[in-house]
C-alpha positions in Angstrom: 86.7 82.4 62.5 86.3 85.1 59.8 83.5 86.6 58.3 82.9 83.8 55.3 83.8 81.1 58.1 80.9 82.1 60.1 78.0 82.9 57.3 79.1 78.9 56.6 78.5 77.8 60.2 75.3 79.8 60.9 73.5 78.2 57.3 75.1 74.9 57.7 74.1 74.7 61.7 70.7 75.9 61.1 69.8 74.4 58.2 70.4 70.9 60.1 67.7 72.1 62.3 65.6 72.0 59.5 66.3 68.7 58.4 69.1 69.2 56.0 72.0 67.3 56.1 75.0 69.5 55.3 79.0 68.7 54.3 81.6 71.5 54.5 84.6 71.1 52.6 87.3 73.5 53.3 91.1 73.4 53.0 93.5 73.5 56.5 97.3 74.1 56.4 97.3 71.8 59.7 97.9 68.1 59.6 95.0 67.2 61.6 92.4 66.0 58.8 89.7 63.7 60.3 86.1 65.1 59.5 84.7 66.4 62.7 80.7 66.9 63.9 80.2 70.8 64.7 76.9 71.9 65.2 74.3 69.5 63.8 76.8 69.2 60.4 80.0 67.5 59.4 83.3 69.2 58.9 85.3 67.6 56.3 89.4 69.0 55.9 91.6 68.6 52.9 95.2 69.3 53.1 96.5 73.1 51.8 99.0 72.5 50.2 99.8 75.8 48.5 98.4 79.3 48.8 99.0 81.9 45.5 97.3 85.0 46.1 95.3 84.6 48.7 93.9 81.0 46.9 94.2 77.8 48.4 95.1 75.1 46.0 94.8 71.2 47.3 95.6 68.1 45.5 93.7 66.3 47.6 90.5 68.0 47.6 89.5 66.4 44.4 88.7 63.1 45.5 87.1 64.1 48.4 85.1 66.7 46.8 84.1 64.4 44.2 82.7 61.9 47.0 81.2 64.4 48.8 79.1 65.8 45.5 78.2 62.1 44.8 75.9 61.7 47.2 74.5 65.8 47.4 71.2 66.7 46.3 72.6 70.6 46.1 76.0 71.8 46.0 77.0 75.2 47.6 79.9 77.1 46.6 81.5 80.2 48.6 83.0 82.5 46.1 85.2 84.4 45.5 88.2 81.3 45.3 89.5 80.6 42.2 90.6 77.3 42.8 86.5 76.2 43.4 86.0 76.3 40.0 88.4 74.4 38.7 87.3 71.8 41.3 83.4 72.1 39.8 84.8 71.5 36.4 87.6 68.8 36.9 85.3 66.7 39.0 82.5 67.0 35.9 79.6 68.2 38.6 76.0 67.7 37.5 74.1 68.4 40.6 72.3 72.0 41.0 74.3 74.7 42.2 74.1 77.6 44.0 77.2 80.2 44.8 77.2 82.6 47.1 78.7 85.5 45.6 80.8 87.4 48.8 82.9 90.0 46.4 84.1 91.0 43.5 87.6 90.5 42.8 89.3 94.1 43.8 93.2 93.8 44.4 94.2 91.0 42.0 93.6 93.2 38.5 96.6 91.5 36.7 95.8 87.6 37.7 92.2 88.6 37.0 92.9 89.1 33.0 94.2 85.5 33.4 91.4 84.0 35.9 88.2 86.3 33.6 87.4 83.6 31.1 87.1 80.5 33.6 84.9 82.7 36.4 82.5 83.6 33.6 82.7 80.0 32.2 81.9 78.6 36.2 79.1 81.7 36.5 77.6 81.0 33.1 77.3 77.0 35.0 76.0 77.1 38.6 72.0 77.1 38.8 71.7 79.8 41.5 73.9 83.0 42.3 73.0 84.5 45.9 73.9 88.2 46.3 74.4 89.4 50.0 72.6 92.7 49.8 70.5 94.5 47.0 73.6 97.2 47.1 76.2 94.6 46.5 73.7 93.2 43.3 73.5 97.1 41.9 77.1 98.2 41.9 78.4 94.6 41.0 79.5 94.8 36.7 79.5 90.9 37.5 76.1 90.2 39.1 74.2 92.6 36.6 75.0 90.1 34.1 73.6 87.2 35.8 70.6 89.1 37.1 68.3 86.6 35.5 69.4 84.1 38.5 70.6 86.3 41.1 68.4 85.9 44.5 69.0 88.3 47.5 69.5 87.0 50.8 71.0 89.2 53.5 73.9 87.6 55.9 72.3 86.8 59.2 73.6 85.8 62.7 72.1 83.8 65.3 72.7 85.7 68.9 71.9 82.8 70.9 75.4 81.3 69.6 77.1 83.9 70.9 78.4 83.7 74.4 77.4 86.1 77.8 80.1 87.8 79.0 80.8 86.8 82.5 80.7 90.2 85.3 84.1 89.7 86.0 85.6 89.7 82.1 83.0 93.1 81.7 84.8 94.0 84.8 88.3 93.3 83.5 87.8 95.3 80.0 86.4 98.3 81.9 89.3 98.7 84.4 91.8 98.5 81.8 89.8 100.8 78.6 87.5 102.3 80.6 83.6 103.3 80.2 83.9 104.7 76.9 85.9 103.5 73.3 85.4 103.3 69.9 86.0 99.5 69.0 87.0 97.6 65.6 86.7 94.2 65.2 88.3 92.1 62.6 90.6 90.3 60.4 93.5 93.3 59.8 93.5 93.3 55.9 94.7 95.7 53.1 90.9 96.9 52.5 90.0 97.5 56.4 91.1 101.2 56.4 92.5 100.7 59.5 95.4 103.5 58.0 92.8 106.1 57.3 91.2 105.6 61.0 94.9 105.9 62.1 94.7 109.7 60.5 91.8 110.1 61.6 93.0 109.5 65.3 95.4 112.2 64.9 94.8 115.5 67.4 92.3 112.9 69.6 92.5 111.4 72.8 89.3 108.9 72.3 90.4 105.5 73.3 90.6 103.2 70.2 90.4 99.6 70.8 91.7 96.9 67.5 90.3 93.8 68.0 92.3 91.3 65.5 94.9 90.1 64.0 96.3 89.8 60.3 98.6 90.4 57.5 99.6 94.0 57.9 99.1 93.9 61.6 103.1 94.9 62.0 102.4 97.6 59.3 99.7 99.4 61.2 101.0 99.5 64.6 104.4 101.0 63.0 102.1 103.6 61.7 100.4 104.7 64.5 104.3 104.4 66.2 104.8 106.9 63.3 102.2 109.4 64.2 103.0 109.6 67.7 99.5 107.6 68.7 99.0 107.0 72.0 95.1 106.1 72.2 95.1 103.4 70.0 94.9 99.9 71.9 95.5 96.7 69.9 94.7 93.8 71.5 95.0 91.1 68.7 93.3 88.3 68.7 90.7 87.0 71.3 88.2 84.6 72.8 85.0 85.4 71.5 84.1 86.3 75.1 86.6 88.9 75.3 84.8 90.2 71.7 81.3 90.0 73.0 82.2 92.1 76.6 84.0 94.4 74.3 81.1 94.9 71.8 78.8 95.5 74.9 81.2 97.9 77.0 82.2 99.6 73.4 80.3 103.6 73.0 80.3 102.9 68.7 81.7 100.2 66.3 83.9 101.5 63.6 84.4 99.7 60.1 86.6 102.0 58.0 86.8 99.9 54.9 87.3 101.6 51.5 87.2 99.1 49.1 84.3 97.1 47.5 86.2 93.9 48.9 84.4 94.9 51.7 81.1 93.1 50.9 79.2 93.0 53.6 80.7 93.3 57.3 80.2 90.6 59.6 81.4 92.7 62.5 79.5 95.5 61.8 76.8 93.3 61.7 77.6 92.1 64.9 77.7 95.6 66.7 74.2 96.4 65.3 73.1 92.7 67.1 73.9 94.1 70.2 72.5 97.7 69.9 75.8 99.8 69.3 76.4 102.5 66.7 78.5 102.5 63.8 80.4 104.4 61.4 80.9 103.2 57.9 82.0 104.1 54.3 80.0 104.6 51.6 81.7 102.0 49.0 78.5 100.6 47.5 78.2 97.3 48.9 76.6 95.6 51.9 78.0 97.7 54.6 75.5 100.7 54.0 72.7 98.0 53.7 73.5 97.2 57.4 74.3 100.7 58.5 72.1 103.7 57.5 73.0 107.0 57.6 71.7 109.0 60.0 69.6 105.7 61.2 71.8 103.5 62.7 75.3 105.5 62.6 76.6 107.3 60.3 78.2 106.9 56.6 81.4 108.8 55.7 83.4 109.2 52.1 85.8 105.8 51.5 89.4 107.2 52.3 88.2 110.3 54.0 90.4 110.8 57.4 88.8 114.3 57.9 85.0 113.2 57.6 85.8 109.7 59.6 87.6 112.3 62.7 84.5 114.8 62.6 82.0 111.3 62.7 84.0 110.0 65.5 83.4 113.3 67.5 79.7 113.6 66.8 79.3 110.2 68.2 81.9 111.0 71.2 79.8 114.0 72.2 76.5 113.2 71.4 75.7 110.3 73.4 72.4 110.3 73.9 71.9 110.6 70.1 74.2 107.6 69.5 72.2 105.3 72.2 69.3 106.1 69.9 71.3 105.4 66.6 72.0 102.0 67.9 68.9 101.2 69.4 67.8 101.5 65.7 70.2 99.1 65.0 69.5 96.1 66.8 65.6 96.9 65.5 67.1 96.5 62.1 69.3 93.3 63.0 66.2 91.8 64.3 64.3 93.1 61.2 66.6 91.9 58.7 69.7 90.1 59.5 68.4 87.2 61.9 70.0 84.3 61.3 66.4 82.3 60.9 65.4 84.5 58.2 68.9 83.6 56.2 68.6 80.2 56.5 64.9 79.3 55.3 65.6 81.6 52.3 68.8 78.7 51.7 67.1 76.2 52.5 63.7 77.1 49.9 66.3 78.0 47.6 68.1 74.5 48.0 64.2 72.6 47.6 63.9 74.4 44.7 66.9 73.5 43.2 66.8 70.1 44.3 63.1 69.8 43.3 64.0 71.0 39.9 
């Protein structure tokens, strides 16, 4: 489950709690498409039937959407995903809308002269736009425009999902990395930075663990081949057990990304949950709202393999220091970034709409 997956599942699972009754409509390449009960709310799938760009496009999402919308009092869209708004204009919705706006678009400059007129045109329509952090709302040329209905509410995570660690997978993770690594957790994208930590690595022995899996996986560990690594452990993907022992047994979380398609950072929000510190990139979006410098970890220049090495060695040999950085952390999780918080800020936002 990535990091859009599971904002979905934590509003859509505790807003049933609060009595609302919640749809999610998503797109699977797998043939399996019955609608299935998760959490309090229903799961409905629509055949993928192409993917351009990292945009899902479905024939058969139109009719189902359109059902679905029928009936809604609100509808919620997830953006960015092109493909959405043609769905919100070919099925002709009237209902309120909100979006929650998760990024910019950063990598696709050419298709975006193409796709321009038809996001402003589906911006310029929905009722409500949710930004994820104040950061993301100041540096975004987008949401400045819409500021009129932009509304603020941070990502939030509910712990009690999240399973314990049993002694013997603690014990299993210790004996093979031992007592003390630097961990990353996520999908392994273009935008992670995951190249720039490689450099960083260089002339270290600290163990580095990669949890994840993804599209340049192949491309990184033939870098790290390249520069002769021999600290770096990837372990692709895993349970969410094996992610929670190794977020608990882990000395700091790093989250090298260096580009503003980095909104937010569910994993880094996630180390913070359980008391670790981290080391981020200053790139203007929700990733310093989470992690403040000199607070909670500390913030180094996007692209930087120099400043991201000497970060990495303050928190390797100042330990006591770091214990405190993260216990800072998990006061600001609690503070903040709850998942309660998050979801009666969606769900006053969804009476309101529905109200007006």
């Amino acid at each position: 489950m990535g990091g859009v997956e599971q904002v979905i599942n934590q509003i859509a699972r505790g807003a049933s709690k609060l009595g609302v009754e919640t749809d999610v409509l998503s797109l699977t390449p797998g043939l399996d498409l019955n609608t299935i009960e998760i959490d309090g709310y229903s799961a409905h799938r629509s055949k993928l039937d192409v993917q351009v760009a990292s945009t899902g496009f479905s024939l058969s999402v139109f009719k189902r959407f359109a059902q679905l919308a029928k009936k809604a009092d609100v509808i919620h869209y997830h953006f960015p995903w092109p493909f959405m708004d043609i769905v919100h204009f070919a099925c002709r919705v009237s209902k309120p809308t909100v979006v929650t706006y998760h990024s910019d678009i950063i990598r696709q400059k050419y298709l975006l002269k193409f796709y321009r007129p038809l996001k402003r045109k589906f911006l310029d329509d929905v009722s409500r736009i949710v930004a994820t952090s104040p950061n993301y709302l100041a540096t975004s040329d987008v949401l400045l425009k819409y500021r009129h209905k932009v509304s603020i509410i941070p990502i939030g995570l509910d712990k009690t999902t999240y399973p314990d660690p049993s002694l013997e997978k603690l014990a299993y993770w210790r004996d093979r990395l031992g007592s003390k690594f630097f961990l990353f957790v996520g999908v392994i994208r273009y935008y992670k930075g995951l190249h720039i930590l490689m450099d960083a690595a260089q002339g270290t022995n600290y163990p580095i663990v990669i949890l994840g899996a993804g599209p340049i996986e192949e491309e990184l560990k033939k870098h790290a081949l390249k520069l002769n690594l021999h600290n770096i452990h990837f372990l692709g993907f895993l349970s969410d057990e094996d992610k929670i022992a190794l977020l608990t047994l882990c000395c700091c979380v790093l989250f090298p990304s260096h580009l503003r398609s980095e909104a937010f950072g569910i994993s880094l929000l996630e180390g913070a949950m359980y008391g670790k510190p981290m080391i981020s990139s200053e790139i203007g979006t929700g990733t310093t709202f989470i992690n403040i410098a000199d607070e909670t970890g500390l913030v180094v220049p996007p692209s930087d393999p120099m400043a991201l090495n000497q970060a990495m060695r303050y928190i390797w040999e100042h330990p006591e220091k770091a214990s405190e950085m993260g216990r800072r952390a998990e006061e600001r999780y609690w503070q903040h970034f709850n998942a309660d918080q998050m979801v009666r800020s969606y769900v006053d936002l969804y009476n309101d709409l529905a109200g007006s």
